[in-house]
TORTIKOL-950189 format. One line per field, with one value per residue: residue number from 0; x, y, z of N, C-alpha, C in turn. Coordinates in Angstrom, 1 decimal. Example, Ala and Ser with C-alpha at 12.3 -4.5 7.8 and 13.67 -1.06 7.14 Angstrom:
% TORTIKOL-950189
resi	[0; 1]
nxx	[13.2; 12.8]
nyy	[-5.7; -2.2]
nzz	[7.8; 7.1]
caxx	[12.3; 13.7]
cayy	[-4.5; -1.1]
cazz	[7.8; 7.1]
cxx	[13.2; 12.9]
cyy	[-3.3; 0.0]
czz	[7.8; 7.9]
This chain:
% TORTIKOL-950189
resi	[0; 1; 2; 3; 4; 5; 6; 7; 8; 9; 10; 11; 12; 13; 14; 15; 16; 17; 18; 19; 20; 21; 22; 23; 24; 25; 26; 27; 28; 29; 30; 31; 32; 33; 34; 35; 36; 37; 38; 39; 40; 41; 42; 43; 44; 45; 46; 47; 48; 49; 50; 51; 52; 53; 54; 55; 56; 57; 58; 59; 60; 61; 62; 63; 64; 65; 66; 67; 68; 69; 70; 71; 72; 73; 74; 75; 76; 77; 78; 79; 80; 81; 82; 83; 84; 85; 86; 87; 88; 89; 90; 91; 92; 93; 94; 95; 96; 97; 98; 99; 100; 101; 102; 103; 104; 105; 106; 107; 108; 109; 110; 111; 112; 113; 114; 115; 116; 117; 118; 119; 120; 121; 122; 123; 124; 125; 126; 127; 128; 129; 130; 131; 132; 133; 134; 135; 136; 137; 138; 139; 140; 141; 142; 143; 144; 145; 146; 147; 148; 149; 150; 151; 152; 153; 154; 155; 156; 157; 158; 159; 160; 161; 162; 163; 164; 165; 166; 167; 168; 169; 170; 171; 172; 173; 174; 175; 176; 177; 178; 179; 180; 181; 182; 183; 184; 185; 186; 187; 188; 189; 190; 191; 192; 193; 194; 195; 196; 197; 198; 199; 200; 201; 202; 203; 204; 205; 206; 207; 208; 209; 210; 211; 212; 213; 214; 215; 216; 217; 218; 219; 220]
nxx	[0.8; -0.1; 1.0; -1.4; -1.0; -1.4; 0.5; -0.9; -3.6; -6.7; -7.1; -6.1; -5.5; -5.0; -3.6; -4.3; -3.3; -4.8; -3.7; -2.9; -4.4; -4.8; -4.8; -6.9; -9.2; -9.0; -9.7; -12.1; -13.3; -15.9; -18.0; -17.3; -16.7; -13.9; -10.2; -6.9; -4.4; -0.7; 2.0; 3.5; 6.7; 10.3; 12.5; 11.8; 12.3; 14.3; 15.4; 16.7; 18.6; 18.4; 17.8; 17.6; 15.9; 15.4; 12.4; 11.6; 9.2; 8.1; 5.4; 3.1; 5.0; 4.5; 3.3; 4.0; 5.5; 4.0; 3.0; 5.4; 6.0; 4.7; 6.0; 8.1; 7.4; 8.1; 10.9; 13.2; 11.7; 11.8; 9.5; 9.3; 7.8; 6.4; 4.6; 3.6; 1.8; -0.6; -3.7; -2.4; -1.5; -0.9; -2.9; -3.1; -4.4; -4.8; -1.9; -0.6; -2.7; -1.5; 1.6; 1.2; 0.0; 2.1; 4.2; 6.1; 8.3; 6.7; 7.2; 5.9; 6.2; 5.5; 5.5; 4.7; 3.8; 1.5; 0.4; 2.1; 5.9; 7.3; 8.9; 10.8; 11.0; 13.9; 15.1; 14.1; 15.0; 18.2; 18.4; 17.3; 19.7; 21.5; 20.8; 20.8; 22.0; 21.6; 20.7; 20.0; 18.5; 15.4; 13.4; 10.6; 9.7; 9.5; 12.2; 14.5; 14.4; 14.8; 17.5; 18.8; 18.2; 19.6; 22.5; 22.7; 22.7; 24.8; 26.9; 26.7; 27.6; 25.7; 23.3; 21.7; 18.2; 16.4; 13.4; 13.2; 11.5; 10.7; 9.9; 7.9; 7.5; 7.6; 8.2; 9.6; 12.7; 13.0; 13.0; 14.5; 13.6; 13.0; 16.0; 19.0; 21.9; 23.9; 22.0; 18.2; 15.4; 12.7; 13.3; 16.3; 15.8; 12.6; 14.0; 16.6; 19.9; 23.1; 24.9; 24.4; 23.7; 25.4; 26.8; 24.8; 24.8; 22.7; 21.2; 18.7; 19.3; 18.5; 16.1; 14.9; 12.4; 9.3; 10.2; 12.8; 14.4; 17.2; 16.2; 16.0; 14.9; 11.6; 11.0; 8.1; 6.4]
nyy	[-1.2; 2.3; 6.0; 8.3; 11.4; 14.3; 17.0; 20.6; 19.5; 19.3; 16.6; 13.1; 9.8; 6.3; 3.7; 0.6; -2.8; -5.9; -8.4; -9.9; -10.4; -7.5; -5.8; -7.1; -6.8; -3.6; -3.1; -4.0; -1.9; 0.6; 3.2; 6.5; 5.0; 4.7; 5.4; 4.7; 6.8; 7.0; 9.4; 11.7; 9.8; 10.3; 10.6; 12.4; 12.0; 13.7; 17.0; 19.2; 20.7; 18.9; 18.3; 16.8; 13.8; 10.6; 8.4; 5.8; 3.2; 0.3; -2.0; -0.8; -0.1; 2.6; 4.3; 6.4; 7.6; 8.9; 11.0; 12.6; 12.9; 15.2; 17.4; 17.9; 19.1; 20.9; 20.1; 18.1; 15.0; 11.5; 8.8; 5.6; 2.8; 0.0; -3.4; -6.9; -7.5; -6.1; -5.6; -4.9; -2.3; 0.9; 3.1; 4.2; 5.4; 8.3; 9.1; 9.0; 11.4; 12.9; 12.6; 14.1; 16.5; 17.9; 17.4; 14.9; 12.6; 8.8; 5.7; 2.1; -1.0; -4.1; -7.3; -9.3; -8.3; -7.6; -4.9; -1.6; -2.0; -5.2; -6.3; -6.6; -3.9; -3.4; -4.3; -2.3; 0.4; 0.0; -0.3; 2.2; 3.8; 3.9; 5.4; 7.8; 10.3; 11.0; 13.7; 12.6; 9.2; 8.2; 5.7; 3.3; 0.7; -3.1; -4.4; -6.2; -4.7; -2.4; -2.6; -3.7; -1.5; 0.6; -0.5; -0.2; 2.7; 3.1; 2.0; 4.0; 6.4; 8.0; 10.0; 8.3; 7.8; 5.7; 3.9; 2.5; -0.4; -1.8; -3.6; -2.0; -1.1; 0.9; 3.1; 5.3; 5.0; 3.9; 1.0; -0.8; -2.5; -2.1; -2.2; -1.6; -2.3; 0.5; 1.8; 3.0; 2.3; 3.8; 6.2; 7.4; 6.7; 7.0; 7.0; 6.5; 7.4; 6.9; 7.1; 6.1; 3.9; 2.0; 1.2; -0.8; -3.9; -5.9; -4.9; -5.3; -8.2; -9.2; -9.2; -8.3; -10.5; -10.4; -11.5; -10.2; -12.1; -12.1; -12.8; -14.2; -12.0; -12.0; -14.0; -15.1; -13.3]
nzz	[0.0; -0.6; 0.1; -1.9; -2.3; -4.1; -4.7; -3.7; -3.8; -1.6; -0.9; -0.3; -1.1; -0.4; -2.1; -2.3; -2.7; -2.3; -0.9; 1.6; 5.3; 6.5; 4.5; 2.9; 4.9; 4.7; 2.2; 2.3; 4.0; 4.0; 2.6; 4.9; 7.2; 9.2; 9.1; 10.5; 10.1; 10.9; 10.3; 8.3; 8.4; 8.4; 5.4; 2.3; -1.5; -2.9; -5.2; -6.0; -7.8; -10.2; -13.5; -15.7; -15.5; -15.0; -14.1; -11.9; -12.2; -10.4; -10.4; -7.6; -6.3; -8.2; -6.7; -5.3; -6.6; -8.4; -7.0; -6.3; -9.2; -9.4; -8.5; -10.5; -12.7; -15.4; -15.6; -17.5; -17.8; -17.2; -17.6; -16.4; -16.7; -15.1; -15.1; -14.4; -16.2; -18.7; -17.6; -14.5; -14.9; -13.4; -13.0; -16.1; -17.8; -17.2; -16.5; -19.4; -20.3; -18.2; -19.1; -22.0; -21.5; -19.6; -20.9; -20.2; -21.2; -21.3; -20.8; -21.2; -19.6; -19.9; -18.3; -20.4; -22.7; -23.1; -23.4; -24.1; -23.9; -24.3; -22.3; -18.8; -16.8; -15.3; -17.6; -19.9; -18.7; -18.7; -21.9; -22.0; -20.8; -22.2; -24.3; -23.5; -21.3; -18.2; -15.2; -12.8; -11.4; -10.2; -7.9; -7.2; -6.1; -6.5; -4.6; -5.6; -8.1; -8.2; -7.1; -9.9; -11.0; -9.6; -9.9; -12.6; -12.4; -11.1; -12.9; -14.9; -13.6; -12.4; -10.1; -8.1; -6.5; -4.4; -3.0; 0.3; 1.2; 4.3; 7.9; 9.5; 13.2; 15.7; 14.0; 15.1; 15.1; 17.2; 17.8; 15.9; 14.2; 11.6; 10.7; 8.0; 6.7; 8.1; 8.9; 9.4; 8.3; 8.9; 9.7; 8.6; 6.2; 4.0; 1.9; 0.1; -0.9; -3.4; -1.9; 0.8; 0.1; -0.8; 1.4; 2.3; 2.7; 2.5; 0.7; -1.7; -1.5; 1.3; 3.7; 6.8; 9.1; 10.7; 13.4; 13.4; 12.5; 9.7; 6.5; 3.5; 0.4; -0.4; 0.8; 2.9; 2.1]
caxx	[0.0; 1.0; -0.3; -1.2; -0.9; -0.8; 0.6; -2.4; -5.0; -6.8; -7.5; -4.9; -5.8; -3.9; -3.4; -3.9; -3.1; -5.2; -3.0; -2.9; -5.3; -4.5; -5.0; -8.3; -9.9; -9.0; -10.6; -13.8; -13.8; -17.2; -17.9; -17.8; -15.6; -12.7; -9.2; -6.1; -3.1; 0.4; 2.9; 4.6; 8.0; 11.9; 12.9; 11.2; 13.0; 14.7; 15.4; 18.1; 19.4; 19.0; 17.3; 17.1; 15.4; 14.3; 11.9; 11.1; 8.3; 7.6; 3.9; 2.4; 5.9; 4.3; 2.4; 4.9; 6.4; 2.9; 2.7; 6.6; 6.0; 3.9; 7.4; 9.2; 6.9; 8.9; 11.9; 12.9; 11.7; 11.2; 8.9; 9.1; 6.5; 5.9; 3.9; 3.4; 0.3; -1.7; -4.7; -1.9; -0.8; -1.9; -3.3; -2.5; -4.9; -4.1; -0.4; -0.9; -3.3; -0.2; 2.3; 0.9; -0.3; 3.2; 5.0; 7.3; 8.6; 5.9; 7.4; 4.8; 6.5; 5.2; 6.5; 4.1; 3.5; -0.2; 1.0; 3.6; 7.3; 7.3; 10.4; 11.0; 11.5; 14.9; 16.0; 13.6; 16.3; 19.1; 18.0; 17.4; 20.5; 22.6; 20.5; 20.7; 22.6; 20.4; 21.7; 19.7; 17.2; 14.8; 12.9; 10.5; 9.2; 10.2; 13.8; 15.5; 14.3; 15.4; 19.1; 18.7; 18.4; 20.8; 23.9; 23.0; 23.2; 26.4; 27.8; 26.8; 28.4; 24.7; 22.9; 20.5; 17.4; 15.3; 12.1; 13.2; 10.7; 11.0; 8.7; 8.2; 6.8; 7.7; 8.4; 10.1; 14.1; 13.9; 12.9; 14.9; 12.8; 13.9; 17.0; 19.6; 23.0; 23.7; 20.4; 17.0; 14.6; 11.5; 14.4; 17.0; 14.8; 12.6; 14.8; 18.5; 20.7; 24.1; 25.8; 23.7; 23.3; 26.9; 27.1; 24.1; 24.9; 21.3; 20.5; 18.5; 19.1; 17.9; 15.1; 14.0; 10.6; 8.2; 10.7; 13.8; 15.8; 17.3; 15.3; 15.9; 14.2; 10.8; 9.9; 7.0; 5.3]
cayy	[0.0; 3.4; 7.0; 8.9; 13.1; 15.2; 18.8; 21.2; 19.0; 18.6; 15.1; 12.3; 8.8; 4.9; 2.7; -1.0; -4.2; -6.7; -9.8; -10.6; -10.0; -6.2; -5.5; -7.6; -5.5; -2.6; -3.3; -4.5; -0.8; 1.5; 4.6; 6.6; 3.7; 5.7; 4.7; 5.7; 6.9; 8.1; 9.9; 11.1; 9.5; 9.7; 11.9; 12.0; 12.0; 15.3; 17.2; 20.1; 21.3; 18.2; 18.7; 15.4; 12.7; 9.5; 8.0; 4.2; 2.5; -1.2; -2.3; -0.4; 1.1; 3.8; 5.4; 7.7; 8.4; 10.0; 11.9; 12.9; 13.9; 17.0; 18.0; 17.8; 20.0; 22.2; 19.3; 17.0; 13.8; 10.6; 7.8; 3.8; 2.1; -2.0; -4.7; -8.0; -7.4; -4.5; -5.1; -4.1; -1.1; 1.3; 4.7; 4.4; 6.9; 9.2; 9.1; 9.2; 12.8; 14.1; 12.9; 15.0; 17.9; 18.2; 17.7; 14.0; 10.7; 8.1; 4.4; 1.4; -2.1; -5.3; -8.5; -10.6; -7.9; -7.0; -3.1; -1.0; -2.6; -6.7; -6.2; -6.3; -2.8; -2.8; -4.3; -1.3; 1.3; -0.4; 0.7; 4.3; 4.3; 3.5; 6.1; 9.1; 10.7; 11.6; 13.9; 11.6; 8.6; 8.2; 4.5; 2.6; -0.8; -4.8; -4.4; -6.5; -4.3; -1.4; -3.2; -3.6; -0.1; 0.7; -1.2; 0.5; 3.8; 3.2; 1.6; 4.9; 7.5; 9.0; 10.4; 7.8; 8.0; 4.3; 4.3; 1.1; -0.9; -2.7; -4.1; -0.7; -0.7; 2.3; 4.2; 6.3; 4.7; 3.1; -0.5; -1.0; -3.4; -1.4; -1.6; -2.2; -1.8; 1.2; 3.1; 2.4; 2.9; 5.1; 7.1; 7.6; 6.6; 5.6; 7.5; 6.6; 7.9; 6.1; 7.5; 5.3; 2.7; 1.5; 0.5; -1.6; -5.1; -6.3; -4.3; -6.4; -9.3; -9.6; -8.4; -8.8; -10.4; -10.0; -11.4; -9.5; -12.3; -12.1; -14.0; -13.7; -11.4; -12.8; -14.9; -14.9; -12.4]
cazz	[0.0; -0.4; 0.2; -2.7; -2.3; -4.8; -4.2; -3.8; -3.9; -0.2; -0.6; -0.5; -0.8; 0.0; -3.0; -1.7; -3.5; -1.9; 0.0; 3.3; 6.0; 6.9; 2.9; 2.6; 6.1; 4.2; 1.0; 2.8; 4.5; 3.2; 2.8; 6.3; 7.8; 9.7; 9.1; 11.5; 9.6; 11.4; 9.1; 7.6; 9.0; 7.4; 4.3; 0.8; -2.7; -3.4; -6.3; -5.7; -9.1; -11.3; -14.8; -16.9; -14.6; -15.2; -12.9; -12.7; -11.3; -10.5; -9.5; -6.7; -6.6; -9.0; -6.4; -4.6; -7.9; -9.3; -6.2; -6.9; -10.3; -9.6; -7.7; -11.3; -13.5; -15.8; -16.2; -18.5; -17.5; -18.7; -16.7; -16.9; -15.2; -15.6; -15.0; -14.7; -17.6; -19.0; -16.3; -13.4; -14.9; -12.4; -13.5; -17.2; -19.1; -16.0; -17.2; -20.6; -19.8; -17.7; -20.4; -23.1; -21.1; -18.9; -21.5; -20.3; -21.8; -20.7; -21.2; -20.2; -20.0; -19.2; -18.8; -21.1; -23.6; -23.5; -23.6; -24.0; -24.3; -23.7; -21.4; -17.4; -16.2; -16.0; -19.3; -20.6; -18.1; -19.2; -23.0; -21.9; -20.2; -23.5; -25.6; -23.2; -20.0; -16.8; -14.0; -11.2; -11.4; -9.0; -8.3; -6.3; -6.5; -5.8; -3.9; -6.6; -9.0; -7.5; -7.1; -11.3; -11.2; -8.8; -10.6; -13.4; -12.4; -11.2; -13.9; -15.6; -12.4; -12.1; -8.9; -8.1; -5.0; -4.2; -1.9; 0.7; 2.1; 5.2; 8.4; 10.4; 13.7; 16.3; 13.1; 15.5; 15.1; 18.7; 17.7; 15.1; 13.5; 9.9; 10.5; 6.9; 7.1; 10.0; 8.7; 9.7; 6.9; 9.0; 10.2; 7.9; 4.4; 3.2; 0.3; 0.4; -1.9; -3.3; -0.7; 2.0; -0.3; -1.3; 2.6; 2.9; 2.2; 2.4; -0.3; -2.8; -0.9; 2.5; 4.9; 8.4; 9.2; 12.2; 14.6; 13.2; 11.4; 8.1; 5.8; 1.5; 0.1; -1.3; 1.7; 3.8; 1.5]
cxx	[0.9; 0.1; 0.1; -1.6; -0.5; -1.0; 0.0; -3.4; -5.2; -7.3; -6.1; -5.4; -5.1; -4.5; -3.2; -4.1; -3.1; -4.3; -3.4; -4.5; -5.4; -5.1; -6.6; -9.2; -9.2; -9.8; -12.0; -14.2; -15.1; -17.1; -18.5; -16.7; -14.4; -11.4; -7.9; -4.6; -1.6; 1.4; 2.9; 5.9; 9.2; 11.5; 12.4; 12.5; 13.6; 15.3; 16.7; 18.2; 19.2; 17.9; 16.3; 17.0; 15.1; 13.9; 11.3; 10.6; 8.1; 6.1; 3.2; 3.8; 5.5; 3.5; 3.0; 5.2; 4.7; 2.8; 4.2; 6.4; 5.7; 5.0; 8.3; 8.7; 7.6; 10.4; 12.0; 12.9; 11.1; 10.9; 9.0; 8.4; 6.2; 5.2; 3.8; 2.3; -0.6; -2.6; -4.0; -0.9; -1.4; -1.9; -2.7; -2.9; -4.6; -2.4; -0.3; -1.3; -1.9; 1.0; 2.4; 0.5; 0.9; 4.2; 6.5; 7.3; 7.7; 6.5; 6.5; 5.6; 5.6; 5.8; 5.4; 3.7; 2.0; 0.0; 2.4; 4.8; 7.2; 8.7; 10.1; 11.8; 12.8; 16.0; 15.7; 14.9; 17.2; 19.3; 18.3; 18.5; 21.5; 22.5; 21.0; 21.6; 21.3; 21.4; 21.2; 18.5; 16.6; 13.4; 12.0; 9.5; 9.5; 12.0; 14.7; 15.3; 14.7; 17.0; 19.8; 19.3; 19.3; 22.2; 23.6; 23.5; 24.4; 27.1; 28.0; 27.1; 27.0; 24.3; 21.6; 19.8; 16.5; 14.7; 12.5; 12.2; 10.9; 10.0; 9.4; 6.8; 6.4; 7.6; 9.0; 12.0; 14.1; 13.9; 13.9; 14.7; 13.1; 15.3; 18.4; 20.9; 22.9; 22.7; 19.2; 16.2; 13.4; 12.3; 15.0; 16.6; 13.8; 13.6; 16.0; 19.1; 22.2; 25.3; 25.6; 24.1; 24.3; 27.0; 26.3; 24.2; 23.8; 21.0; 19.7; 18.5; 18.3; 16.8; 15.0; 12.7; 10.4; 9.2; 12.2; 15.0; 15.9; 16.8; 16.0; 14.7; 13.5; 10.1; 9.2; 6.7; 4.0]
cyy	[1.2; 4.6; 7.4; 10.2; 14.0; 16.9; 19.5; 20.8; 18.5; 17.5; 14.3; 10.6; 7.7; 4.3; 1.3; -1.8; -4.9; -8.1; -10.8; -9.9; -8.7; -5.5; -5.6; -6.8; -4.0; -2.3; -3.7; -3.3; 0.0; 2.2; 5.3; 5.6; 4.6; 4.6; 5.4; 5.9; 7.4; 8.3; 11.4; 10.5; 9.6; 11.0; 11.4; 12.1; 13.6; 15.8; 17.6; 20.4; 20.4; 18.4; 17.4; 14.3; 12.1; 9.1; 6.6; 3.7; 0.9; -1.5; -1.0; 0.7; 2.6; 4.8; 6.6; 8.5; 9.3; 11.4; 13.1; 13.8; 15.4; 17.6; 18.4; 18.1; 20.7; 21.5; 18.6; 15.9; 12.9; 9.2; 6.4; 3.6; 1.1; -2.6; -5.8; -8.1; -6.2; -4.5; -4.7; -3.1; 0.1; 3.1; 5.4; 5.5; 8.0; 9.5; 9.7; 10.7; 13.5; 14.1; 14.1; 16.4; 18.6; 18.2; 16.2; 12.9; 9.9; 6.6; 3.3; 0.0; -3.5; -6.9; -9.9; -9.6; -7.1; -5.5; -2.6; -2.0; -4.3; -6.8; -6.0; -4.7; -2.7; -3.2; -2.6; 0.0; 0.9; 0.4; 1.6; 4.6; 4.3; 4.8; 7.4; 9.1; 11.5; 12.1; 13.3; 10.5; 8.0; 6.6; 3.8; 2.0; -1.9; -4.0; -5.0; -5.7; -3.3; -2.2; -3.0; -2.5; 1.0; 0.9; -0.4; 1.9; 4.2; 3.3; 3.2; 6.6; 8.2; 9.1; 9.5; 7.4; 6.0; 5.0; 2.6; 1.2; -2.4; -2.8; -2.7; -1.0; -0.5; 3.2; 5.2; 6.6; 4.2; 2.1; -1.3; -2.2; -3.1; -1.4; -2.4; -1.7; -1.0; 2.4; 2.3; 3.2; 3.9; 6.0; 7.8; 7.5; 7.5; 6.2; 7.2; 7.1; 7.0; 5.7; 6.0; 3.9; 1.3; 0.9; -0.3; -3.2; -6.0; -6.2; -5.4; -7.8; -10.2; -9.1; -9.0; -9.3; -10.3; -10.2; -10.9; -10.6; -12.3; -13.2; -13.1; -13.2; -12.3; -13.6; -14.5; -13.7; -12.8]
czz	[0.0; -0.8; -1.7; -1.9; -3.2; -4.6; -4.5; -4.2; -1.8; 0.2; -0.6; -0.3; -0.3; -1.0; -2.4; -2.9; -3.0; -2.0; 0.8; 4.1; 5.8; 5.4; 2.5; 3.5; 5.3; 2.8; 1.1; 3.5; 3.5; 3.4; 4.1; 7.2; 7.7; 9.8; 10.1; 10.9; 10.6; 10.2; 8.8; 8.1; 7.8; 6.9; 3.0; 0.0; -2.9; -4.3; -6.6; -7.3; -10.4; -12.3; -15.3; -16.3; -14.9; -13.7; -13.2; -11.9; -11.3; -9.9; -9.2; -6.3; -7.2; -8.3; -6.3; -5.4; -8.6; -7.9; -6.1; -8.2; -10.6; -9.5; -8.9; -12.6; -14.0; -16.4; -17.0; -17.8; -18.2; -17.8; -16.8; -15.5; -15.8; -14.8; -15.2; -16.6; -17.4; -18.0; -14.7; -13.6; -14.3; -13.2; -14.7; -17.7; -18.0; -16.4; -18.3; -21.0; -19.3; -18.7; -21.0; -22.6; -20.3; -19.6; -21.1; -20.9; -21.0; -21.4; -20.6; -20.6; -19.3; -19.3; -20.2; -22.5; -24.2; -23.8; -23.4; -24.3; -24.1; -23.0; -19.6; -17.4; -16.3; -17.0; -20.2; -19.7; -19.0; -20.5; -23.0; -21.6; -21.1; -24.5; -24.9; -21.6; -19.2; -15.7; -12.8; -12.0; -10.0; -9.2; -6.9; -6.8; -6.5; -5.5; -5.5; -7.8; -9.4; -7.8; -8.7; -11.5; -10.6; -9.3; -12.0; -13.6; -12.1; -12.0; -14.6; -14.9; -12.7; -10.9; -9.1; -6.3; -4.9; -2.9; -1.3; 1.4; 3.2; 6.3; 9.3; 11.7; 15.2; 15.1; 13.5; 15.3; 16.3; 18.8; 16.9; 14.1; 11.6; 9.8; 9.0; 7.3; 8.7; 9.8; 9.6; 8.9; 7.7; 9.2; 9.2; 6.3; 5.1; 2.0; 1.1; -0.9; -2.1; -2.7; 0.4; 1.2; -1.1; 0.1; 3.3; 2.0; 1.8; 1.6; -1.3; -2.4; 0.3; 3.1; 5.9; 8.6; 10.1; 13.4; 14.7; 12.8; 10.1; 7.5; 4.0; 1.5; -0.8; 0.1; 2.5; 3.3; 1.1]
């Protein structure tokens, strides 16, 4: 799940992608049915001086990033956003509308081909990253996908931000139930930058679950 907010609008919603319990009691809520949010915690994605952005979404990954975009009106940017298949591309004609009226690159990939590119996200980077120079790319969605996109921006000495996700819950930094390397993601994320992110060994690989040991990433999802 993940909030949506977009800048000067006084509404903000939560994008869920029905799972587990917590997901399913959320999707069964009605209208009137009070929900209890805390937040915001950590540091968002930040901009500072850079120009020519790409931004890459995976899944449900793509929320933060539409809520981000407003933030980067006026630049050159250029979006990738994938899916498994055309029925989970999330707020396509919505895209498509800001595309053309804002004026950025709109890429849509999927892995089986129903729309847009028939490629995994970051084969479609990779690409982009051969045709053009970016002064930052900015990314959130599955960890290893993120990592993809990670190693590439290295490879190509760019300024690159990820959105980590991990099990949060003080959210304050005193449990350390988040904790990656010597950050802790409600704390010190959810955005790291390459700085942070060259000293977490976990990266891509590992996570904590419920009772805080490392487990591979992927299990007990």
């Amino acid at each position: 799940m993940s909030v949506l907010a977009i800048h000067g609008r006084s509404e903000a919603g939560v994008v869920i992608k029905k799972g587990g319990p917590v997901s399913t009691a959320l999707w069964e809520k009605k209208v009137g049915d009070k929900l209890w949010v805390r937040g915001p915690y950590g540091h968002p994605f930040s901009v500072g001086h850079h120009h020519k952005l790409l931004v890459v979404g995976g899944g449900t990954g793509l929320v933060p990033l539409i809520s981000f975009l407003v933030h980067l009106r006026g630049r050159d940017v250029t979006l990738i956003t994938g899916a498994r298949t055309s029925s989970e591309l999330l707020f396509k004609e919505w895209l498509i509308k800001e595309s053309n009226d804002h004026r950025f690159k709109l890429i849509f990939a999927t892995d089986d081909g129903t729309y847009g590119e028939k490629n995994q996200v970051p084969r479609v980077v990779e690409h982009v990253l051969k045709e053009s120079n970016f002064d930052a790319i900015y990314t959130c969605g599955p960890e290893p996908m993120m990592k993809l996109v990670y190693d590439l921006a290295m490879q190509k000495k760019c300024h690159v931000q990820v959105s980590l996700e991990r099990v949060f819950k003080c959210g304050i930094g005193i449990c350390a139930a988040c904790v990656i390397g010597p950050y802790l993601v409600c704390h010190d994320g959810p955005v790291f930058s390459e700085r942070e992110l060259s000293g977490m060994p976990e990266f891509g690989k590992t996570r904590r679950d419920l009772s805080g040991k490392k487990v591979p990433l992927g299990m007990g999802h």
